[in-house]
One Martini backbone bead per residue (centre of mass of N, CA, C, O) as a GRO file, in nm:
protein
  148
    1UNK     BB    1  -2.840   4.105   5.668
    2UNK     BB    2  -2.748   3.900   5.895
    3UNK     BB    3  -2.922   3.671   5.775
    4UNK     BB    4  -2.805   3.659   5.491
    5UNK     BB    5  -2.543   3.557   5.568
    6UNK     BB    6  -2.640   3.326   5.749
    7UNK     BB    7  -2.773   3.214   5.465
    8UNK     BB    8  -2.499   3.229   5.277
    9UNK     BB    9  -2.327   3.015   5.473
   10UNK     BB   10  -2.521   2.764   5.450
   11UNK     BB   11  -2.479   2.721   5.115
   12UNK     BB   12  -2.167   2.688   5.130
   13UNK     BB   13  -2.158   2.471   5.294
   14UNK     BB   14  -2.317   2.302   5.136
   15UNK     BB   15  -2.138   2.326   4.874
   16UNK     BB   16  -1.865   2.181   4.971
   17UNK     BB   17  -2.019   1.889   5.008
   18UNK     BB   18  -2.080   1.886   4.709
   19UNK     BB   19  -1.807   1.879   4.615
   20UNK     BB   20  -1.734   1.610   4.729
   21UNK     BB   21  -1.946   1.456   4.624
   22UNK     BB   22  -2.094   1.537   4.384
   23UNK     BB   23  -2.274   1.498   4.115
   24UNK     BB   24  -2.540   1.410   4.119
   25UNK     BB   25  -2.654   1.466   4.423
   26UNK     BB   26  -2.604   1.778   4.359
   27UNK     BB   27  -2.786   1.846   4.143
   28UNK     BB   28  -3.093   1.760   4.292
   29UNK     BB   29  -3.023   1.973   4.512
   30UNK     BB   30  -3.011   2.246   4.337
   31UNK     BB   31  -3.291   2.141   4.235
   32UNK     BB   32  -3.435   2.164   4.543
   33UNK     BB   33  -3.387   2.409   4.569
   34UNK     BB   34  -3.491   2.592   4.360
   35UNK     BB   35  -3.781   2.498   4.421
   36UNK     BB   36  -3.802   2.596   4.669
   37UNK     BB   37  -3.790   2.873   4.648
   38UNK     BB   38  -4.026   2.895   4.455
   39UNK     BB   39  -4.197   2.674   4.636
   40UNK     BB   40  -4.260   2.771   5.019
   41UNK     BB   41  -4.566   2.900   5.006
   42UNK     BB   42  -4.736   2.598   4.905
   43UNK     BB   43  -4.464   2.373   4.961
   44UNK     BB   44  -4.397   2.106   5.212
   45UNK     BB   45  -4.358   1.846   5.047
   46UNK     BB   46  -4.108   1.582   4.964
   47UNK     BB   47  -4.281   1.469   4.726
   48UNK     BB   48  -4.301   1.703   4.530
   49UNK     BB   49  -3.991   1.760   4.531
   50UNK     BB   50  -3.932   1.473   4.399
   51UNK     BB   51  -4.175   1.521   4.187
   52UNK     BB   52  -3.969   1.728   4.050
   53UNK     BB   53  -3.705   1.509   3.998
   54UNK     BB   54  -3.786   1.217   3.980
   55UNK     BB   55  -3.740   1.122   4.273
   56UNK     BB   56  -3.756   1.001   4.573
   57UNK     BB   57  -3.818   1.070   4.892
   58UNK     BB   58  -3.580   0.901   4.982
   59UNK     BB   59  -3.344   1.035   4.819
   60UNK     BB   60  -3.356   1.269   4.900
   61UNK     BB   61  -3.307   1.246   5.198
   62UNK     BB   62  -3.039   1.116   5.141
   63UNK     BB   63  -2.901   1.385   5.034
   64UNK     BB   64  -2.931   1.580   5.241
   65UNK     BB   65  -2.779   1.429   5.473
   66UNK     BB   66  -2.530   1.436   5.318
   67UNK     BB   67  -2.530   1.756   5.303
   68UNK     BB   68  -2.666   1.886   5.587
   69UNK     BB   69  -2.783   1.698   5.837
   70UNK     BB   70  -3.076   1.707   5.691
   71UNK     BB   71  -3.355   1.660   5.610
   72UNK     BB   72  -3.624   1.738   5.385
   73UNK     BB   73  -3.834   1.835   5.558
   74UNK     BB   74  -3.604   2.025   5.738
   75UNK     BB   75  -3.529   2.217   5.519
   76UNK     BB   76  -3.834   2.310   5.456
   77UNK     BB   77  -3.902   2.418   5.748
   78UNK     BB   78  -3.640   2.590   5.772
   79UNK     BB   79  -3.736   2.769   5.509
   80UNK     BB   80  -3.996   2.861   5.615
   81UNK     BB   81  -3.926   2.998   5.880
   82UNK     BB   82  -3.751   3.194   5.801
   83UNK     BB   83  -3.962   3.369   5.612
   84UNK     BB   84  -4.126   3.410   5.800
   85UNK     BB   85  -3.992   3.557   6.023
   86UNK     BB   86  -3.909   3.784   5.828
   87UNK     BB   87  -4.173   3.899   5.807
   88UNK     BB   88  -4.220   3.961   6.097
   89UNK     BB   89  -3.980   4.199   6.057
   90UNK     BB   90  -4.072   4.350   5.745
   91UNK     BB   91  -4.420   4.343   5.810
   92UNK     BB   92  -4.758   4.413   5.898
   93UNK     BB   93  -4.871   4.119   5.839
   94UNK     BB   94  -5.104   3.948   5.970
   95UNK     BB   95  -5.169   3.601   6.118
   96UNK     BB   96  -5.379   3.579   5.860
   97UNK     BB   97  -5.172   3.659   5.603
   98UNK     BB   98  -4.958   3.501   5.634
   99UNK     BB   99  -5.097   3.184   5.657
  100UNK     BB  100  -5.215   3.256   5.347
  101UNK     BB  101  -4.888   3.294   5.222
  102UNK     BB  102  -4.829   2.985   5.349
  103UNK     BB  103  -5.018   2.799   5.299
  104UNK     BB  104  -5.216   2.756   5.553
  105UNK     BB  105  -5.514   2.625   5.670
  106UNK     BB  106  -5.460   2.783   5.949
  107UNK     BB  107  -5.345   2.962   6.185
  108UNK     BB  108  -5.295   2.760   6.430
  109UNK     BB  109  -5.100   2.610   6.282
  110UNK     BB  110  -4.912   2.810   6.206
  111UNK     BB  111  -4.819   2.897   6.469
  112UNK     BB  112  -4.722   2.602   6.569
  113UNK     BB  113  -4.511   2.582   6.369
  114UNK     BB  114  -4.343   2.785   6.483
  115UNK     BB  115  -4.311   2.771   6.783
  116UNK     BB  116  -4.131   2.466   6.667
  117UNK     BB  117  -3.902   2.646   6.568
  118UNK     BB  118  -3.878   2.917   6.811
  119UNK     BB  119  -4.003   2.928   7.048
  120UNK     BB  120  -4.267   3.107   6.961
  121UNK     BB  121  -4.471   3.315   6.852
  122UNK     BB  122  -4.527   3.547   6.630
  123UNK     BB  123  -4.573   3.764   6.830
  124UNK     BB  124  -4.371   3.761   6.983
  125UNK     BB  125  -4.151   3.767   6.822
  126UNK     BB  126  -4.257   4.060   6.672
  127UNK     BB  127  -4.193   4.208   6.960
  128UNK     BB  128  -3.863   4.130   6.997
  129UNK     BB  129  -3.737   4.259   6.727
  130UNK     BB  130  -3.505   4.067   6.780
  131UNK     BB  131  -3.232   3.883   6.765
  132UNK     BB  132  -3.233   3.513   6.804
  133UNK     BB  133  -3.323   3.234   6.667
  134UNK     BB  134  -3.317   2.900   6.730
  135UNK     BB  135  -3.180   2.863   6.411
  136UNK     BB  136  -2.946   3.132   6.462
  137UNK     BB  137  -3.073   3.327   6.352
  138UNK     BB  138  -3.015   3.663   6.250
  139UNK     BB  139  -3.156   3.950   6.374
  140UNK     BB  140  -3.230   4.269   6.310
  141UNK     BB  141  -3.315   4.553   6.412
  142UNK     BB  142  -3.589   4.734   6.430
  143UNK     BB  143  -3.797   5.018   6.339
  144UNK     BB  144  -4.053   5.036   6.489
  145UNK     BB  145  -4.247   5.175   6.244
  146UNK     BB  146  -4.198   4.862   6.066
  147UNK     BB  147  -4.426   4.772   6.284
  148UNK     BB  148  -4.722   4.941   6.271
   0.00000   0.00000   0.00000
């Protein structure tokens, strides 16, 4: 629940800078998370979503920084890290079962991208079993059972 509220905090505040810059490119960005909700287990890659508004990879990073002060690709990272963390905390589901739910290629790439964005492996994580991740977000405590 605590994660979800603070990503519904930053969704608040990417809007309301959205409001301030207005027109296209809160259109854009609105259907850049859109498409990401979508594809985030599949497709990484700033190119693929900027060809899904028909917009530049440049264009589209150039909105992201607008309104979030992150690139398009920090976006796409740190959106597919928290749904990762979040799974690591909420299913049983092995790191190599995981991997494979998120389109890597390799579990140890997998694992790579995890640890660049949370300081630990998934395993760790998944032992921490809360408290918060390196991108803030807060994760609550879980009964051991729902980790066996």
């Amino acid at each position: 629940a605590a994660f979800l509220f603070e990503l519904l905090g930053m969704y608040e505040e990417a809007g309301k800078n959205m409001q301030q810059s207005g027109g296209r490119r809160h259109e854009h960005f609105e259907a850049f998370m859109a498409s990401l909700r979508q594809h985030y287990k599949t497709e990484r890659s700033v190119e693929f979503y900027a060809d899904k508004l028909c917009i530049s990879a440049r264009y589209l990073n150039l909105i992201c920084r607008e309104l979030t002060e992150h690139s398009a690709s920090e976006c796409i990272s740190d959106y597919v890290a928290m749904h990762i963390a979040l799974s690591l905390i909420t299913t049983d589901h092995s790191i190599l079962e995981l991997s494979e739910e998120y389109n890597f290629s390799t579990p140890s790439y997998f694992i790579r991208f995890f640890k660049q964005h949370e300081g630990m492996t998934p395993l760790q994580f998944r032992r921490r079993k809360g408290g918060k991740s390196r991108s803030g977000f807060a994760f609550p405590l879980l009964p051991e059972a729902s980790l066996d």
